[in-house]
C-alpha angles and dihedrals in degrees: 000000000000090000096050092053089033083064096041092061104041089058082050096055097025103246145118138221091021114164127216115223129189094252150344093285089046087055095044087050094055095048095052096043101056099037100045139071146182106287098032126118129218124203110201139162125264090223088066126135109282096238091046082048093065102042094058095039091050124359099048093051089053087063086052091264111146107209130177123205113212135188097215097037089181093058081043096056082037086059105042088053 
């Protein structure tokens, strides 16, 4: 069944080769562990989901993934331009 509703929304959005998680955090994770490495560095807002907080304040600096948490996350992207 994943597969059925996977299709439908690709052709919704577009798109090919989409995946499905659980939830919201499953989906995040997955984002940031396939997409980041030791060495990289993330800028989020400090407004973030707490769960997404965290993951970015503790869990991604123990794989070697420097992240910085801003206030005004839009003067932050400005900056690092």
């Amino acid at each position: 069944m994943p597969t059925y509703w996977r299709k439908k929304i690709d052709g919704l959005e577009g798109a090919s080769g989409g995946i499905i998680t659980g939830s919201g955090m499953a989906a995040i994770t997955a984002v940031f562990l396939s997409q980041l490495k030791t060495g990289d560095h993330v800028i989020g807002a400090d407004q973030l989901y707490g769960r997404t907080l965290r993951m970015m304040s503790d869990e991604l600096p123990r794989l070697g993934i420097e992240t910085s948490l801003v206030a005004e996350f839009s003067a932050a992207i400005g900056a690092a331009e």
